[in-house]
N, C-alpha and C positions, 0 to 999 in steps of 0.2 A: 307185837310189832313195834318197832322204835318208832320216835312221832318223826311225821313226813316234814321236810323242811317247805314253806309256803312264803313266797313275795307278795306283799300287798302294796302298789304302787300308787302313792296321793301323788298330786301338782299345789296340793294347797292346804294348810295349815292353820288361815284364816276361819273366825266362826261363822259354818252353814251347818244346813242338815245335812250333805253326803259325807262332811268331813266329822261330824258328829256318830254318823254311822258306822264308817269306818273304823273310828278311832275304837268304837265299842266294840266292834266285828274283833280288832285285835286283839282289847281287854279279855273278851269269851270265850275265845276258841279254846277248846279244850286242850293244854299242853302236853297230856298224855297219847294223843291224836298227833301232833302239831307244832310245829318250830316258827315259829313268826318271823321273819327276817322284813323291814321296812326299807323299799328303795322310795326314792324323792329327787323332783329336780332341784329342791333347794332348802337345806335343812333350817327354816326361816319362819317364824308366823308364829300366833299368840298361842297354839294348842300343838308347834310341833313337840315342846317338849314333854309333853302329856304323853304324846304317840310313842316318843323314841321311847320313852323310860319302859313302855311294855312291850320292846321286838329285843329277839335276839342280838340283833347287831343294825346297823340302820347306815347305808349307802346314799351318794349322793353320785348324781347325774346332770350338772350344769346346763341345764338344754335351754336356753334365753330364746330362741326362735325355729322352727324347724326349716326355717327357710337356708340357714347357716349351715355351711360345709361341716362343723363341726360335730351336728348330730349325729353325722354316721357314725363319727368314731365315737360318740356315746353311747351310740346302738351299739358297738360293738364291745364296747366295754362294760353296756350291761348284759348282753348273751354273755362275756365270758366269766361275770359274776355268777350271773346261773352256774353256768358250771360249775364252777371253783366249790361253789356252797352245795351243789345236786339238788336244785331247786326240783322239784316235786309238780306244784301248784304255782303259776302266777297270775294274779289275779291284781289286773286294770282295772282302777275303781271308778275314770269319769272318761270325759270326751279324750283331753290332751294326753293321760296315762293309755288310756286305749291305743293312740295313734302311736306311741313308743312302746309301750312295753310289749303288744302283743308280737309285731315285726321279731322286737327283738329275740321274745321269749320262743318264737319259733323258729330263728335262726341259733339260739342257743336249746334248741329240738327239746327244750321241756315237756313233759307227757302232758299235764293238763294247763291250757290259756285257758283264764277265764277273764273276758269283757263284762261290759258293762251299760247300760242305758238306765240314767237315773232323771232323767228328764227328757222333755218334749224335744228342745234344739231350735228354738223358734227364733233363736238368736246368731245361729251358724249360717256361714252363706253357701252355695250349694259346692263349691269349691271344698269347704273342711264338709260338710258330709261325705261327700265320695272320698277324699282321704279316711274320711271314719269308716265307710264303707271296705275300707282295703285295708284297712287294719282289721276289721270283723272277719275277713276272709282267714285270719291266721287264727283265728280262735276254735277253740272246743263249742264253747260256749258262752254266748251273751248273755245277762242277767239282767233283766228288766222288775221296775222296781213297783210295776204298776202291769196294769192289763193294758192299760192304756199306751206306756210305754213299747211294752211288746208287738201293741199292734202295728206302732210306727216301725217297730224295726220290720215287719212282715213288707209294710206299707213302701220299706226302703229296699227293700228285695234282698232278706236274711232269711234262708230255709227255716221255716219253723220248729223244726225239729231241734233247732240248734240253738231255739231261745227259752230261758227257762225264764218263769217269775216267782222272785222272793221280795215279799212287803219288807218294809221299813219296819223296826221294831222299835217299843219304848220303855223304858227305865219308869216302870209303876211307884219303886223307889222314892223317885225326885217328884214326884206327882203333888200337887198342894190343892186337896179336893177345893173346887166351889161352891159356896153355900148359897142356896136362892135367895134374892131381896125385895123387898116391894116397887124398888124405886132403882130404874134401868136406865144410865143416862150416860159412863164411861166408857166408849171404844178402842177396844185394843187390835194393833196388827203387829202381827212380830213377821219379819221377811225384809231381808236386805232391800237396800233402795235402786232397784233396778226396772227396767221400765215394764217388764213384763209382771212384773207383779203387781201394777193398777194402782196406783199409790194417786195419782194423780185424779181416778175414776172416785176413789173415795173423794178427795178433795173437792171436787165437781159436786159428789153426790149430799154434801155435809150445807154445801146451801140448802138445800131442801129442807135436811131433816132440823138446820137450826130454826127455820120456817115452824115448825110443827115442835119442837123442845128446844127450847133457848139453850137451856142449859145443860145441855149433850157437850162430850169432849171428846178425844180423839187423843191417845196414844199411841206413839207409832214408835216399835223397837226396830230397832236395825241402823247397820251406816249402810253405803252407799255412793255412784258418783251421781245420783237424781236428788241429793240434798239440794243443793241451788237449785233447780228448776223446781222443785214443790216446796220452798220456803217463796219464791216465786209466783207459784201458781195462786197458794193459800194468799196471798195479800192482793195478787187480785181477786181474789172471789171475795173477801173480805170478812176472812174467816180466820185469822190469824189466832186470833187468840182461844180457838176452842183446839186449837193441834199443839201437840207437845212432841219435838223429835228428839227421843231419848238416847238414839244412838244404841253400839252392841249394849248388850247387857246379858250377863253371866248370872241373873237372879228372876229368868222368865216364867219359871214356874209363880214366884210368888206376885208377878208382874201379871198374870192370869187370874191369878185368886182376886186380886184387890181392882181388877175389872168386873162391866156386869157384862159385856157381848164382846166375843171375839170376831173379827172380821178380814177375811184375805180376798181381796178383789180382784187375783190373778185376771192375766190374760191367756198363762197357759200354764199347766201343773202336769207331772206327773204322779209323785202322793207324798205331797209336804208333810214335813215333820210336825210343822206348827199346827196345823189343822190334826195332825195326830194327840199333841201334846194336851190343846184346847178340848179334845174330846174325850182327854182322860180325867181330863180335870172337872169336866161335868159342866164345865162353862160354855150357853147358847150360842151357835154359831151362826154365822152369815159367810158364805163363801159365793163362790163363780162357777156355774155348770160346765165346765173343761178339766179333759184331761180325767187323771186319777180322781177328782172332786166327785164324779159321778160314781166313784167306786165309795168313798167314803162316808159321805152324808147321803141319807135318804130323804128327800125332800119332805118337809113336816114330820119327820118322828124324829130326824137325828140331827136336823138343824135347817138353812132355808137357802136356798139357791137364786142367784140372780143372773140374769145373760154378761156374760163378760164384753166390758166396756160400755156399759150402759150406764149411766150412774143414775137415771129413771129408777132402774128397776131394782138397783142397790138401794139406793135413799126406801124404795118403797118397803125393802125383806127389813133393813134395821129398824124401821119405825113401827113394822108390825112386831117386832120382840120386843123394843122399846114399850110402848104402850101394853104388853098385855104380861106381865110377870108372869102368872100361872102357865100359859104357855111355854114361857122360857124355860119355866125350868121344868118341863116336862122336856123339851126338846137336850138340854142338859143334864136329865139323867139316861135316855135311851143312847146317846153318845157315848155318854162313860160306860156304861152296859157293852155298846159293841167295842167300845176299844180294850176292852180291859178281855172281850172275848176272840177278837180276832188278829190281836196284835202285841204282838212283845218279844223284847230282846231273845227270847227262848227259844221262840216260833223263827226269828229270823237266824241265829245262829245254826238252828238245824237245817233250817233250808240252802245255807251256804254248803254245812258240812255235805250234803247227799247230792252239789252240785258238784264239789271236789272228788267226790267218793267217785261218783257216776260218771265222770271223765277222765278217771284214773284207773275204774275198773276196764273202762272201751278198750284201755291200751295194755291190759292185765298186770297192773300193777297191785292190785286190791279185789277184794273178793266181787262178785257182783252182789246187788242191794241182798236179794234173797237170801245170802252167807254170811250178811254182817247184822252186829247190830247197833242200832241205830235210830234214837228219840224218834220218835216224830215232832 
């Protein structure tokens, strides 16, 4: 069979985790399978050219707001791209791709729409929910990237039947093991500076534990528009000088290594890359019991959980790794253990492929599962 041609639609080219995943989804897909065509609203950002150099051909869809008359005839100029190309699969990879490409992809009657739900939404107002909601309505199917995910979409009234989940995967490759140390006193967070992600709950929480080790520091990778408000927050608590904000950074792995505890004090997750990343690296974590977290650490064997937004109860999980090594790095190698067993680029690539397969076979395009074959 010649390979099926497939849209995978980004909004964003800046460095995260979904655009990170994505950009790998394309690298992998098997070409013998699969024709990769990339659409986008704006051919722009520090990793679009990363993306373009591995799609077939790569389209642009100028959509600056969807409140602007002009979107429709972007919808309609991307259904009649589908066409033109007999797009196969299109696959909406966040919130704003969702709310455009699925409409479109169903007005240009493509066999298989596939959505997407890569995080909670704790940041949408109820207004783009019900827009995301009505774009989920054109879908085959949603893809939740978490269980946790998936339940929100149940929670937001999407038949279940209609939601699959595929984990995030990891590049074991770029992985820089952590070796255990006697002496636990550098904290690292990698996560954009947004407010959901607690950045300010560590900052709270780093009075305490400099109370208890003076000489504790605090890494923090990522930008962000919460720079000012927690360079801010940090000189009032008067803690200034144990936080280092390093900004992106393209060298996270070894940013891992040359830590002794990782630490994400989300407010809300569905299942971070970086908590993936840190746990392949074998490096002790501290995270927040939300969301996908509870899927991923098991409290005391794979790393320690604190109530989100509490910085009580944060300062008390780092100062229990902090003080006790031996511990740590037991909790640091049962992490690398399950990440290394329940999670990688291989595992997540097939799980795409059998969602494409599986919604192309409903409309008999492709064999059903039991005629084909197909990794697991």
């Amino acid at each position: 069979m010649a390979p099926l041609p497939i849209a995978v639609v980004m909004t964003s080219f800046e460095p995260g985790g979904t655009e990170r995943q994505m950009i790998e989804l394309i690298r992998r897909l098997d070409p013998s399978r699969w024709t990769v065509h990339l659409a986008c609203f704006e051919g722009e950002g520090t990793w679009f050219q990363r993306a373009a150099e591995l799609a077939a051909s790569v389209a642009e869809f100028p959509v600056k707001s969807f409140k602007h008359p002009s979107t429709v005839r972007h919808l309609y100029t991307f259904a009649k791209w589908c066409r033109a190309r007999r797009i196969a699969v299109v696959h909406a990879t966040e919130f704003y791709s969702n709310i455009f490409a699925l409409p479109g992809a169903s007005l240009a009657r493509v066999q298989a729409r596939i959505g997407s739900r890569r995080g909670l939404n704790p940041d949408k107002s109820r207004a783009q929910l019900a827009l995301q909601r009505a774009a989920y309505s054109c879908a085959n199917t949603i893809v939740a990237n978490s269980r946790a995910a998936a339940d929100r979409l149940v929670v937001e009234r999407v038949p279940a039947e209609r939601i699959a989940v595929v984990p995030n995967g990891l590049d074991f490759d770029r992985v820089v093991t952590w070796h255990p140390r006697s002496t636990l006193r550098k904290v690292v967070v990698v996560a954009n500076l947004r407010r959901e992600k607690g950045h300010d709950v560590l900052i709270d929480a780093s009075v305490d534990i400099l109370r208890l080790v003076p000489d504790a520091t605090f890494d923090i990778v990522g930008s962000g528009s919460e720079l000012e408000p927690l360079l801010a927050r940090a000189r009032a608590r008067g803690v200034t000088s144990a936080f280092r904000f390093l900004g992106h950074r393209d060298d996270v792995p070894e940013r891992l290594a040359d830590a002794d505890i990782f630490v994400l004090p989300s407010r809300s997750e569905a299942l971070p890359n970086a908590v993936l990343e840190a746990m392949a690296s074998g490096l002790p974590i501290v995270t927040t019991a939300v969301g996908g977290m509870l899927e991923l650490i098991d409290h005391g064997r794979t790393g320690l959980l604190a109530a989100a937004g509490d910085a009580a109860s944060l300062a008390e999980q780092i100062a229990r790794v902090m003080l006790d090594p031996a511990f740590a790095a037991r909790l640091g190698r049962a992490a690398r253990d399950d990440a290394r067993s329940r999670y990688s680029f291989e595992r997540m690539i097939a799980g795409f492929e059998r969602v494409y397969l599986d919604a192309l076979a409903k409309q008999g395009m492709v064999p059903p599962a039991g005629q084909r074959g197909l990794a697991a």
